[in-house]
KOLRO-246278 format. One record per atom (N, C-alpha, C): x, z, y. Coordinates in steps of 0.02 Angstrom, whole numbers, padded with zeros to 5 digits, always signed. Layout:
<recs>
XZY ...
</recs>
This chain:
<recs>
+00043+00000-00060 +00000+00000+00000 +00044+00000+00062 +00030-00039+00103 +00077-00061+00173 +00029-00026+00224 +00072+00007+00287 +00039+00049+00337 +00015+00066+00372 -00031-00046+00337 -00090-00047+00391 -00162-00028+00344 -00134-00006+00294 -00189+00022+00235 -00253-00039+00195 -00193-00101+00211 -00233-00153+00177 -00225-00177+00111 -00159-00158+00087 -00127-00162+00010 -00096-00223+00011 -00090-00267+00055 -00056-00316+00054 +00031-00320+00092 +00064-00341+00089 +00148-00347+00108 +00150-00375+00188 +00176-00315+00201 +00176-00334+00312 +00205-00387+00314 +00243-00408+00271 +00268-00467+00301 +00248-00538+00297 +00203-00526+00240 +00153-00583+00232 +00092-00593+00280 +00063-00687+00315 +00011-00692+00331 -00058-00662+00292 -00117-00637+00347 -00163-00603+00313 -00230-00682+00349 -00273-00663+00305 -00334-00716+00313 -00388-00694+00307 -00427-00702+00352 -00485-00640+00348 -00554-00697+00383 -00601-00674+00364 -00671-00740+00344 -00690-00731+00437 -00717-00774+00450 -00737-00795+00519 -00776-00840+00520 -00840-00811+00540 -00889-00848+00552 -00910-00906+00593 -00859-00917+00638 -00857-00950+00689 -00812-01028+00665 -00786-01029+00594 -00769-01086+00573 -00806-01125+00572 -00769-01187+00584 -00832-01264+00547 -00785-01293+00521 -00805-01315+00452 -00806-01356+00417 -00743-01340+00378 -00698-01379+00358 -00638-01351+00342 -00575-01374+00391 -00602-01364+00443 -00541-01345+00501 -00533-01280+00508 -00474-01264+00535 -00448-01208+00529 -00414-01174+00624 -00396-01121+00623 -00372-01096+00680 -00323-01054+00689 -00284-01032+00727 -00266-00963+00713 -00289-00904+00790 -00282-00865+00779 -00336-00788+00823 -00267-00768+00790 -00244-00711+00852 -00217-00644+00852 -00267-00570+00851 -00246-00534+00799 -00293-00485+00797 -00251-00422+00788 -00250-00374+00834 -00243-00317+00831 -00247-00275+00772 -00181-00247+00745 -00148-00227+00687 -00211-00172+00659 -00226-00124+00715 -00277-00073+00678 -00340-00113+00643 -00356-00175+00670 -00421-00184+00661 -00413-00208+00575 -00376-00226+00558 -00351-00252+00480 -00388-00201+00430 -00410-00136+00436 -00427-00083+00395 -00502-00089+00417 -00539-00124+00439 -00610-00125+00471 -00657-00166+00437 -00704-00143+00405 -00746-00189+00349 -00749-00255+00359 -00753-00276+00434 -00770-00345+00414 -00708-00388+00432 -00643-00357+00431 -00606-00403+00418 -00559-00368+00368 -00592-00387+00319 -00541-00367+00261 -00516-00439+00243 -00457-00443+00217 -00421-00505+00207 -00449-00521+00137 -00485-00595+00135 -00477-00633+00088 -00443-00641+00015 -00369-00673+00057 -00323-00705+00003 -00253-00715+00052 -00218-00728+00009 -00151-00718+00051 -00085-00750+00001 -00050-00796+00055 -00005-00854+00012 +00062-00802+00036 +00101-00820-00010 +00175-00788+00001 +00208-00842+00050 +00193-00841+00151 +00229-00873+00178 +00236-00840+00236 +00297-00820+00245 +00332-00771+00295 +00306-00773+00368 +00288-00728+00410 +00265-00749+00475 +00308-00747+00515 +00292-00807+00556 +00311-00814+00596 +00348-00764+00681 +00297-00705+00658 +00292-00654+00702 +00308-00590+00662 +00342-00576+00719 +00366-00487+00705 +00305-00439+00694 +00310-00409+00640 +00246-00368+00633 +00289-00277+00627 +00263-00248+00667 +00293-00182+00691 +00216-00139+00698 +00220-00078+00678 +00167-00045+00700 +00170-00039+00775 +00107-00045+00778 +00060-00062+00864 +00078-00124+00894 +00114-00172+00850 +00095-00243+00876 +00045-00270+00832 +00034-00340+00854 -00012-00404+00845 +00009-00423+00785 -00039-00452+00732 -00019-00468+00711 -00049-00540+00693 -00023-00618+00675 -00043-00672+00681 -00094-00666+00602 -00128-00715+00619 -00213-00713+00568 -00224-00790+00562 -00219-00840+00509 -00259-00888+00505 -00305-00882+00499 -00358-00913+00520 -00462-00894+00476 -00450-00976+00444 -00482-00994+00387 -00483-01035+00343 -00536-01029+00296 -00575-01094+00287 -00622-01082+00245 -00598-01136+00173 -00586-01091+00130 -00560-01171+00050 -00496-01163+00069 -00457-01127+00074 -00388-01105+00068 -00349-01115+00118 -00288-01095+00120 -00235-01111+00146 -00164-01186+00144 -00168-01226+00186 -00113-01265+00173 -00052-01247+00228 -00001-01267+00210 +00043-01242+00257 +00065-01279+00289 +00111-01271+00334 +00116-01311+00405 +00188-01352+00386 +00186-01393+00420 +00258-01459+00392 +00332-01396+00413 +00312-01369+00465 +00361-01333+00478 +00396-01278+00429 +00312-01224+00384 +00324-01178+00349 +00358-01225+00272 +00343-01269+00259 +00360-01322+00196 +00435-01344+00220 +00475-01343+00270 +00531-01356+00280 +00570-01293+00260 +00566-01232+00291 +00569-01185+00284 +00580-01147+00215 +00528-01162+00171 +00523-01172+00103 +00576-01207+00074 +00601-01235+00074 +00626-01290+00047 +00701-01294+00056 +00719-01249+00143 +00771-01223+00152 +00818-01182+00105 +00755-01111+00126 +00773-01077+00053 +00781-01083+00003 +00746-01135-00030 +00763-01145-00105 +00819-01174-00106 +00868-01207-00042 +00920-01222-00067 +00993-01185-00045 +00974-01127+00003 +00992-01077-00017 +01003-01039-00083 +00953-01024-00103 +00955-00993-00179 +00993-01056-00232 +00998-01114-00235 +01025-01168-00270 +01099-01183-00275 +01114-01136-00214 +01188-01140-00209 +01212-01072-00259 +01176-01033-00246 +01199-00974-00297 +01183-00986-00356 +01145-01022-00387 +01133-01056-00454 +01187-01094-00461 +01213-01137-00449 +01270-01181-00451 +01343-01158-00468 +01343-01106-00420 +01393-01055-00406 +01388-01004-00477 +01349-00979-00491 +01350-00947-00570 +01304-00962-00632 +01286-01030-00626 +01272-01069-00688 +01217-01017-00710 +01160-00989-00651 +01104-00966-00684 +01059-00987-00710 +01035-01012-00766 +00989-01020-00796 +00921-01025-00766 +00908-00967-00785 +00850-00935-00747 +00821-00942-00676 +00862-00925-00634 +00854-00963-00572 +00847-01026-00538 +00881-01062-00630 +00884-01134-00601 +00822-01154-00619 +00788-01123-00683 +00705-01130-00681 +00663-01117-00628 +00687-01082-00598 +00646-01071-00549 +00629-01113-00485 +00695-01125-00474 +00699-01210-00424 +00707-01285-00432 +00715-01298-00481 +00721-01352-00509 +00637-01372-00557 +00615-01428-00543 +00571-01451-00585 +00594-01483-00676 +00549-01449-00703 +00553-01482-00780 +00554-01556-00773 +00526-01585-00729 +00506-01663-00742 +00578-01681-00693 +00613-01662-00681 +00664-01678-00611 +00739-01707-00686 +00732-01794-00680 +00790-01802-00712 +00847-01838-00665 +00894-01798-00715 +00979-01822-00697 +01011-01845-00734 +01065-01915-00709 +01115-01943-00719 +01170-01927-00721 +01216-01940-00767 +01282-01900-00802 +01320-01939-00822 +01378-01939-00832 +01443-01987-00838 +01451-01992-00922 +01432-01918-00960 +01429-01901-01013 +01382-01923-01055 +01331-01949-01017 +01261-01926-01039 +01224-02007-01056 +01202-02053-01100 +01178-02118-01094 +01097-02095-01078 +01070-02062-01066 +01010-02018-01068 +01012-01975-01011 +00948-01982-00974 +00941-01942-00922 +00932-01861-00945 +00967-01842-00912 +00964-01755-00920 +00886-01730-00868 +00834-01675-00921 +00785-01661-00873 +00798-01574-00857 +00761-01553-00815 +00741-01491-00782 +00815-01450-00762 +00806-01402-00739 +00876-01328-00745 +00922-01343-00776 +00925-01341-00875 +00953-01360-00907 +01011-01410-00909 +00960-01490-00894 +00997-01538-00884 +01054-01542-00818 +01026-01518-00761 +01067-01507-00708 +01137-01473-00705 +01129-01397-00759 +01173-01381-00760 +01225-01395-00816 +01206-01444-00837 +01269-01458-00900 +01288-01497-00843 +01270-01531-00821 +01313-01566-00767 +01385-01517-00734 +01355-01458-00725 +01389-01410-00694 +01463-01388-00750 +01426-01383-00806 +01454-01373-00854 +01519-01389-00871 +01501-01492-00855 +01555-01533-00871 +01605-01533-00813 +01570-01519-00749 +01626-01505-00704 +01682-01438-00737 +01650-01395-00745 +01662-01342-00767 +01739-01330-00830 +01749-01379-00861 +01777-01414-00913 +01842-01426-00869 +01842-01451-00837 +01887-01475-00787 +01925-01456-00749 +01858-01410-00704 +01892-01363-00634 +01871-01304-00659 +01882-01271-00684 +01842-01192-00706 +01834-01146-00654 +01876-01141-00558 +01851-01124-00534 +01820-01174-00486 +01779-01231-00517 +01767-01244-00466 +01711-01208-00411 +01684-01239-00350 +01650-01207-00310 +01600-01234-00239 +01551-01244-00235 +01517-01271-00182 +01498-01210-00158 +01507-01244-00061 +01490-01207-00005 +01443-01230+00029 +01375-01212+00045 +01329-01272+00089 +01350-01236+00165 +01369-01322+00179 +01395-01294+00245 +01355-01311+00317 +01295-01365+00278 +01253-01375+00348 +01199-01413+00304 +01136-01425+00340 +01084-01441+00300 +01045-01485+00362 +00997-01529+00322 +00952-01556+00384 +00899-01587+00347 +00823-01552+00377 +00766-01559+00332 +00702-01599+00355 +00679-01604+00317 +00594-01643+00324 +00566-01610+00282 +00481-01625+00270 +00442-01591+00218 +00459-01623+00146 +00498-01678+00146 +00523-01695+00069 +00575-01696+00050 +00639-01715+00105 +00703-01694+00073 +00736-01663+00112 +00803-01643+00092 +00837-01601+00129 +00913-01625+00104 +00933-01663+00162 +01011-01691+00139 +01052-01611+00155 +01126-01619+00104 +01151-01558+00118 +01236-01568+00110 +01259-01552+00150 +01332-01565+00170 +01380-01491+00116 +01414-01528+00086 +01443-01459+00008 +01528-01466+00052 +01554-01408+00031 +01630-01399+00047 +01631-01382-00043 +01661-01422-00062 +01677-01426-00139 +01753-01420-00171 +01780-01346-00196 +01859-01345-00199 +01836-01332-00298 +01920-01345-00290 +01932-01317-00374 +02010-01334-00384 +02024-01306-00442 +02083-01331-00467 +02075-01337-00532 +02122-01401-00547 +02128-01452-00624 +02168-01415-00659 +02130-01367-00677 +02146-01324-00750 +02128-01322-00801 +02076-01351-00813 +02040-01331-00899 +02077-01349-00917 +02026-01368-00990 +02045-01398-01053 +02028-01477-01052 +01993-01513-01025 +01956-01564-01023 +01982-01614-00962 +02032-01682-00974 +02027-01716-00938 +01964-01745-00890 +01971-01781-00840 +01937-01797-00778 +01953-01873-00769 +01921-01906-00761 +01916-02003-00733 +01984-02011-00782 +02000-02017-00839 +02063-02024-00869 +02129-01980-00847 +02118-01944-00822 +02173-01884-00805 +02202-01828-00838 +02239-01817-00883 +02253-01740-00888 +02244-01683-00847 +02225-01628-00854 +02230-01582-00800 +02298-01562-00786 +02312-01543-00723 +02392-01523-00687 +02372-01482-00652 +02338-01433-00629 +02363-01371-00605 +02333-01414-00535 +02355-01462-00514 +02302-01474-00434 +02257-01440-00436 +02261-01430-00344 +02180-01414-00312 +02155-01445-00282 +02081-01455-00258 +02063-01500-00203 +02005-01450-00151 +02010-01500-00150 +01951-01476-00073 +01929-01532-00035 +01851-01545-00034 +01819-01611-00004 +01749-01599-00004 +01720-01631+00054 +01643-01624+00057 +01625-01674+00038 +01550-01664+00001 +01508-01719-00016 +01455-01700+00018 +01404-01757-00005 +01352-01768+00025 +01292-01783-00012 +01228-01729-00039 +01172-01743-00077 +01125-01751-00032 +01071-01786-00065 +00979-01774-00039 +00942-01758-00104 +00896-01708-00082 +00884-01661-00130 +00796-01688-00098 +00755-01712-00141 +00682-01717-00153 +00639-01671-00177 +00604-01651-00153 +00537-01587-00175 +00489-01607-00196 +00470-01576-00235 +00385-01592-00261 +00347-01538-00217 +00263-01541-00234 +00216-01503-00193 +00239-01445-00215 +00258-01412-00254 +00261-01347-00293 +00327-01309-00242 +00379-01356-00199 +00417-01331-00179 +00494-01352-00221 +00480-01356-00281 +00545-01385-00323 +00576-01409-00302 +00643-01442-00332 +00679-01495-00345 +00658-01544-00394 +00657-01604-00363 +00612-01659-00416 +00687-01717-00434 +00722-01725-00374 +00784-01770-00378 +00827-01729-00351 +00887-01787-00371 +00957-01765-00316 +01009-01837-00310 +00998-01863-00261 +01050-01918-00266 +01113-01895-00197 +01170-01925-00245 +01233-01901-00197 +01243-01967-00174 +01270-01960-00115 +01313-02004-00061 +01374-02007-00100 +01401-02086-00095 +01468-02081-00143 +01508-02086-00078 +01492-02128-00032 +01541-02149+00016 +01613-02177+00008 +01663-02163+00039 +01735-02201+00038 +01762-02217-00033 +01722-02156-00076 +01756-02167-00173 +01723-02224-00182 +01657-02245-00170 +01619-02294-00210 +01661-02371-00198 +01687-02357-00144 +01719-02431-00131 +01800-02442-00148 +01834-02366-00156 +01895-02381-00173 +01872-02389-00260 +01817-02350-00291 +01796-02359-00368 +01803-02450-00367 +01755-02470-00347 +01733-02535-00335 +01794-02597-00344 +01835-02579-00296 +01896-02618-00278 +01938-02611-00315 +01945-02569-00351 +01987-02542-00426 +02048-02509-00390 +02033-02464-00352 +02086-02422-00303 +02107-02376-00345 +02028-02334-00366 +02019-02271-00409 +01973-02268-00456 +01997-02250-00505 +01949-02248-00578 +01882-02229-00565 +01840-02278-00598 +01766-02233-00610 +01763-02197-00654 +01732-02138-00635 +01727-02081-00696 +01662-02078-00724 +01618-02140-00697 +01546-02166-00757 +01586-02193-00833 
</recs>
């Protein structure tokens, strides 16, 4: 129970019925924090999306009225989507499983150097990780800047490691090198918020690959 005695999480938007709706347009009203405990605005239903506004006892607190649910705003879906790739970097970073279920879509397939078969969901993603893994054992991505819409979110990686494993790389033995270089993904969402794709920017490699400068490691 939160200490406006409504049982719902202060930090979550509250939605409370209003008669004054039409149709299924929607509004938003500021309503005074005490009034939240008052029969006739007891809240509805309530989506897990962070407000916008500071909620402090004896302030305001922001209220959609909505009749047939809640959709969220292109802004709060960016936002969304931020975070999840926040949390994606720490999946990456320790080959969580679990977490990677959590952001990644089952239907979301990937392409692999290893692989004649698309790799699907968490799983597939992270053997990807895996096979880096083989290679660079520490390797490591840093997201170092991001830039979003409601469907993708390109994301700029500071990507180091050193060629230690056990497992050659593009025809290479490992030697003890390190590197350090940014790449460049776009990362696609489904409605759910997921990860549905991921295509990387090859840039300057694709053309020295191309030109037969530097090995392809397809």
């Amino acid at each position: 129970m939160c200490h406006d005695g409504t049982g719902f999480p202060d930090e979550f938007r509250y939605f409370v019925p209003d008669e004054r709706q039409c149709g299924d347009r929607f509004r938003k009203e500021t309503v005074p924090e005490e009034n939240f405990s008052s029969p006739d605005r007891t809240p509805v239903q309530w989506k897990s999306v962070k407000s916008s506004r500071s909620i402090r006892s004896g302030r305001e607190k922001e209220v959609i009225s909505i009749r047939g649910g809640y959709e969220m705003t292109d802004n709060e879906i960016i936002e969304r989507n931020r975070a999840v790739m926040r949390r994606f970097e720490k999946c990456i970073n320790t080959n969580d499983l679990a977490l990677g279920e959590e952001l990644i879509s089952a239907a979301a397939a990937f392409t692999a150097p290893f692989s004649p078969v698309p790799l699907y969901g968490a799983k597939g993603y992270l053997s990807v990780v895996d096979f880096m893994r083989r290679s660079f054992p520490d390797v490591h991505w840093t997201l170092e800047n991001m830039v979003a819409d409601k469907k993708t979110i390109a994301v700029q990686w500071r990507c180091t490691g050193t060629f230690s494993g056990t497992a050659s790389f593009a025809g290479l033995q490992p030697n003890n090198r390190k590197f350090s270089t940014t790449v460049m993904n776009f990362y696609t969402f489904d409605e759910e918020g997921k990860i549905i794709d991921d295509v990387t920017a090859v840039g300057i490699a694709g053309i020295l690959q191309g030109i037969g400068v530097l090995p392809s490691i397809c």
